[in-house]
Structure formats: structure tokens, C-alpha cells
N, C-alpha and C positions, 0 to 999 in steps of 0.2 A: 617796668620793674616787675621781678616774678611775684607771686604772690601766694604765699603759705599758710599754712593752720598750724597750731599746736592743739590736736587734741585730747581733753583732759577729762575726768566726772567734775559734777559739781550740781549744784543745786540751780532753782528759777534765779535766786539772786542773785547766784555767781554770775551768770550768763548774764544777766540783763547787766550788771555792772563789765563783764567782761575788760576785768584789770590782768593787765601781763603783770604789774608791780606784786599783784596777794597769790598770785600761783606758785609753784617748785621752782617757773621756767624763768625768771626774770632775766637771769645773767643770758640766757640762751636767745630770748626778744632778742636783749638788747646787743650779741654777737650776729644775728640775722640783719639787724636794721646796718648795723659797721659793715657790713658784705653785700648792702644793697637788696638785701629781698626784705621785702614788707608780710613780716609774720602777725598774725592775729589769732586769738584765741577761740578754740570753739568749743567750750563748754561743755559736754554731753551730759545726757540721761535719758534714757530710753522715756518717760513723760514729753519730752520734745526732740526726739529723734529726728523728726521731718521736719522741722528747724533745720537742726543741725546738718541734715542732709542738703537741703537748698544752699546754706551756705558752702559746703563742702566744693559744691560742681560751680564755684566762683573761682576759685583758686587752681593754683600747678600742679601741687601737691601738700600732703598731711602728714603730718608726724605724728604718732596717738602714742597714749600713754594709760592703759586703762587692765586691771585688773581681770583675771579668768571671772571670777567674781566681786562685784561691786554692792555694798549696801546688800547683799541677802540675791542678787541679781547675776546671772548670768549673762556675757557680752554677747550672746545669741543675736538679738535686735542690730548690736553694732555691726557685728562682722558681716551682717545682709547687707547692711547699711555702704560698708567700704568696699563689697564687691561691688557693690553696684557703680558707686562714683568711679572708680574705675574703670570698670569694665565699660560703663556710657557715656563716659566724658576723657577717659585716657589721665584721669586725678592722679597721679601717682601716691600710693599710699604705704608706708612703712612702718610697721611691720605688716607685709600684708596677714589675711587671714588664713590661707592659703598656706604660707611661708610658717606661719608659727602651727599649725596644726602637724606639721614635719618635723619641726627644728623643738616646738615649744611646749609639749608636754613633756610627761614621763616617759611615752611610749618610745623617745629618742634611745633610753636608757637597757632598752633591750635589743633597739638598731644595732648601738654599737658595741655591744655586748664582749666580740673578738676584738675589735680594735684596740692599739696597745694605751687607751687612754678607758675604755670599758671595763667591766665587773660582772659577777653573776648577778644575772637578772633574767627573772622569768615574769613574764606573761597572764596573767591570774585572770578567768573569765567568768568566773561563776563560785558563789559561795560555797557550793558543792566540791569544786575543783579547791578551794581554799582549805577548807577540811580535810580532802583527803590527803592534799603534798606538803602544807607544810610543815605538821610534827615529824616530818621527813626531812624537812630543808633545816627545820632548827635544832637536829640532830647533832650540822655540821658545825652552830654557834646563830648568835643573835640573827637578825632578818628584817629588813625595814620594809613597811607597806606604803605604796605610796597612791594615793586616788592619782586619775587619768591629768587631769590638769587641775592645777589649783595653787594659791601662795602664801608666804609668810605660815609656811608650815602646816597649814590647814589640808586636815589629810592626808598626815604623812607619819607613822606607829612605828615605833621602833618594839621590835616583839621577842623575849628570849625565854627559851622552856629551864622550868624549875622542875629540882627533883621530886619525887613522891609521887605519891598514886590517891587519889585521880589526879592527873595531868595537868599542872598548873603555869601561865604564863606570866611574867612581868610584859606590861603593857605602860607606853608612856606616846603621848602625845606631842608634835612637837610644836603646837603651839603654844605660844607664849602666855608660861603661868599655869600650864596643866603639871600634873603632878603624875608620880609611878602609881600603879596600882596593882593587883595581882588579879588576873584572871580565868575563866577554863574556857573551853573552846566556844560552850552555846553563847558565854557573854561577848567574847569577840566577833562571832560573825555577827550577834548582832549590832554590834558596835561600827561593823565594817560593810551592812546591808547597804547604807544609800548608798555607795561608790558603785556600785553593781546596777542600780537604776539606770535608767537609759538617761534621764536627765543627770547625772552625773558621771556619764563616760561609757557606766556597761564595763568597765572592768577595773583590775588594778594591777600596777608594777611591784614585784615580791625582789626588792635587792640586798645581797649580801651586807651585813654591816661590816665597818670599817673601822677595826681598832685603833688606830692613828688618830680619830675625829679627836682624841685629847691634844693632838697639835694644831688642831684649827682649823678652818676651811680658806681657800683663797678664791677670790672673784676675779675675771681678768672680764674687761671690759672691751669690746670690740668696737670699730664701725666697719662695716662688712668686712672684711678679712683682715683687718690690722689690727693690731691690740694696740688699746688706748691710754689704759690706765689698769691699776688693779685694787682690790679692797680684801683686806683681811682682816678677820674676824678669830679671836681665839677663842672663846668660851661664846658655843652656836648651841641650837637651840636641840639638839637631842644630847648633849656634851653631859658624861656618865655622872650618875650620882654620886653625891656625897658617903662618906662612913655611911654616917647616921639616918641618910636615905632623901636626906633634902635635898632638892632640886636647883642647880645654880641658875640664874637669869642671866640669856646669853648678855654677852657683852657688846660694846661697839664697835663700828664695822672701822679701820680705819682707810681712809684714800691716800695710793702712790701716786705720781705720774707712773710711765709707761716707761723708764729708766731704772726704776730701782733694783739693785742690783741681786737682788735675793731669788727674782722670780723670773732674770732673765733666760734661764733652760725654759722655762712654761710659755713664756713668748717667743722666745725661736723656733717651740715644738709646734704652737698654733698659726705661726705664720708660713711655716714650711712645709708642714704636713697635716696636721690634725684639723683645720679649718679644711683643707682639701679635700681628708678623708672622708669627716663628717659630710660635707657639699655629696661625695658621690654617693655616699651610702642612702642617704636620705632621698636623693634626686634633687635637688637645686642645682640652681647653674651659679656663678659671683652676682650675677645681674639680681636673682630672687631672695639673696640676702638682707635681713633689716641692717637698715642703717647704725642702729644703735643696738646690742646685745649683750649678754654676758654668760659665761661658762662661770658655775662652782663645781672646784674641782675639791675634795678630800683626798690626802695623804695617803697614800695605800704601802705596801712592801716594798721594798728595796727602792726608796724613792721613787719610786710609781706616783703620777699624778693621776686620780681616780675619779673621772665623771660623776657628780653627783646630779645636778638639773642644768638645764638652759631656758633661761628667762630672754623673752623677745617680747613679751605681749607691755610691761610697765616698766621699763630699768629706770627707775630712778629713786634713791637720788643716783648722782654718778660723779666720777672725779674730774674736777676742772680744766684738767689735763683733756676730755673727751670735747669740747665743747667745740676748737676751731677744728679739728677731723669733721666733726657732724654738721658742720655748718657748710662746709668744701662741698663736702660729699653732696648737701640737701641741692645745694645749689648748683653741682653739677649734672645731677638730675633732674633738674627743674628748668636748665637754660638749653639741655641736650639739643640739637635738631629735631 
């Protein structure tokens, strides 16, 4: 019987109890054990990484589920951790590290900047450089900044110039329960210093905002090239203020299957072309894709579907609909020759 991991963070207790029942994955154990592969949980935290490593080179392959950053922690420890069972024991691991440094920052967002699914998006490498372009770029309307990798909005400014002199900005955060604020430029970079740190990327993505965001965002969910399922979300987490300047709290995301009929142009364009184009632009082959991923895309002109990130490093949760694709898939990976 093959033999799997799901791996997740969690604490000493978690791991020592190492229950499939108190995880995210329950329904997904128990679709592994119905298909014949014996999934088991691996815990992680960089505190018993070499644990978790020993167990790793026991198994076929792993499935990980873990944040850019966890608890204040960067996945730095893990992603050594997956090349390596790989690369010494043939572990297969998905997402790899490797895979999501192409596919799974922001930096994708300046990849495919021409392609008919991209937007303007530049490159930001230095505070200096951030001074001097963009009272320039937010000439032409708002501008979203976004740090190199990071989630749940963490790192990601929506920035628009206000009239009068001196030069003032609305600045909003798009994490959850931050508020507008108004700023001028010395307090923005310094707001926007650590992204520039080498522990935090050394740069950041400068992209056009998207007046549409008041129709929502949609998520289609993948396992390697196929769309699985989709999630929409109306009221997301930079979605414009109120009159009176209060801040709405996005709303919930809600789960399709991969039929619904609203968003069937967005999956015929990512199964025919755009999963392709994205594969060449980036450099992957189908074989270096994660198993499990998902594109949000924002509303752009003339029903344009408009690139906003790709998450490959935690997708979950995810629609129920994804569950036997990823189970197929793990397993046909795992029983390969």
C-alpha cells in the first residue's frame, strides 16, 4: 500500500496526538484510505523539523499545507527540509519549493504582465526606486503594493494620491480589520521598509488597481491543469470604502463545484490556454505543477478576467468538489513506475 503524509503546522501536542479527525484534512484521510493509500499526518514546526524530516523519507510522497509565514516564522527551515527528502530519497512532494517560488509569489504578476489574463505590474526593488515612480504611476489612478510572498493580505497596500500640496496618500491595508488612513510619502516607505529587507523578499510588486474589485473576486481551484472547483467572494478585503469612510469586513468566500455555470468561459480559458501559457512563461513543465492550486482572478474591462495572485504554498480550505481529482492525481504519482 503507498504511503502518504499530509503535511500541516501545528504544535508539540498536535504531533504527538497526530489526529487526522482535529485537522482541515479529515474528509481527505478518509478519501486517501477509500483509494487505498495510507495517509498520515505530519505535523510540522520548525522546533522538530528533524522529526518531521525522518518521518518524511518513510513515505512516497507529501502533500504540505503551510503558510509563507507561520506563527511570526518564515517556511525557510521547511522548504530545505522538502528539497531535501526529495531530492535523497525520490519523496515526491507537492507543492514543491522550487514550483511555488515560480508559480507562487507575486513576482508571477509581473511574469505575466502581457498575457491576456495580466495587468500593469511593475517590479519595485528598492525604497528609493519606490519614491521616485510611483507619484508617477499614481497619476494614472490608485496602485496596489504588494510584498514578494506572503497571505491573507499580509502585505498587500492599496495606495491612491490625494489632492493638495504637500502630496498626500490614502493608504489601506488589506489585512483583515485594518483601516484607511492618509499619508505622505516619508510615512509610507517607512511603512513599506521591511518588504525590501532581504528577509522579506528585497523587493515588491507595484500593480494597477482594479475598479471592478466591487464585483468580487473569483478563485478557481486547480489540481494540475484542471479546474476543480471555484470560490467567490464578494465583499474581499481591499473592496472601497463606505460614504462615511468605514471599512466593510470582507465577506465569505462561497464553494462551486467545477460546473457552475457562471464561470464556465474562466475554465475553458485555464484549461485551453492560460494554465499553458502561465506553464511556459514561468518555465514548468505539467509534470512540476502542485497538485492542488488556485488562481484569484479580479474583474478587469470588457469582461477581462485579471490575474490577481496564485496560492500553491496552503490552499485550503477548498471545495469538496476538489477532493477525488486530488486523490487520483496523489496516487498516480505515488504508484508511477
Amino acid at each position: 500500500m503507498p504511503r502518504i503524509a499530509l503535511l500541516y503546522p501545528g504544535d508539540r501536542a498536535m504531533r504527538d496526538r497526530s489526529d487526522p479527525a482535529e485537522s482541515r484534512f479529515a474528509s481527505l484521510f478518509q478519501a486517501f484510505a477509500g483509494a487505498g493509500i495510507a495517509a498520515e499526518p505530519a505535523v510540522y514546526n520548525d522546533d522538530f523539523a528533524d522529526e518531521v524530516a525522518a518521518q518524511l523519507l518513510r513515505v512516497d510522497g507529501v502533500l504540505t499545507w503551510c503558510n509563507p509565514i507561520e506563527a511570526g516564522r518564515r517556511r525557510t527551515r521547511l522548504d530545505a527540509l522538502l528539497r531535501e527528502v526529495n531530492a535523497q530519497a525520490g519523496v515526491f512532494v507537492s507543492a514543491h519549493p522550487d514550483t511555488i517560488l515560480r508559480l507562487g509569489t507575486k513576482d508571477v504578476l509581473v511574469d505575466v504582465r502581457d498575457l491576456p489574463f495580466g495587468s500593469d505590474a511593475v517590479r519595485v526593488d528598492s525604497l528609493a526606486q519606490l519614491a521616485s515612480e510611483l507619484p508617477g504611476r499614481l497619476q494614472g489612478g490608485a496602485r496596489v503594493l504588494k510584498q514578494h510572498r506572503g497571505h491573507s493580505g499580509i502585505g498587500v497596500w492599496r495606495v491612491e494620491a490625494l489632492p493638495g500640496n504637500p502630496p498626500m496618500m490614502k493608504l489601506r491595508h488589506a489585512q483583515r480589520g485594518s483601516e484607511e488612513q492618509q499619508v505622505g510619502m516619508a510615512e509610507l516607505l517607512e511603512r513599506m521598509a521591511a518588504y525590501f529587507a532581504a528577509d522579506g523578499g528585497g523587493h515588491m510588486i507595484d500593480q494597477a488597481w482594479q475598479p471592478r474589485l466591487v464585483d468580487g473576486m473569483v478563485r478557481a481551484y486547480l489540481v494540475e491543469d484542471r479546474v476543480v472547483g471555484f470560490g467567490h467572494q464578494a465583499v474581499n478585503a481591499l473592496y472601497p470604502a463606505a460614504a462615511d469612510g468605514s471599512t466593510p469586513q470582507p465577506g465569505p468566500r462561497l464553494y462551486h463545484p467545477p460546473e457552475l455555470p457562471q464561470f464556465q468561459r474562466l475554465k475553458q480559458l485555464l484549461e485551453t490556454q492560460w494554465v499553458a501559457q502561465l506553464r511556459d512563461r514561468v518555465g514548468l513543465t505539467r509534470q512540476q505543477l502542485p497538485l492542488l492550486w488556485d488562481c484569484d482572478f479580479m474583474f478587469g474591462e470588457a469582461e477581462r478576467y485579471v490575474l490577481c495572485e496564485i496560492n500553491a504554498s496552503s490552499v485550503s480550505p477548498f471545495p469538496p468538489s476538489a477532493i477525488e481529482p486530488l486523490v487520483t492525481a496523489m496516487k498516480a504519482r505515488v504508484t508511477a513506475p
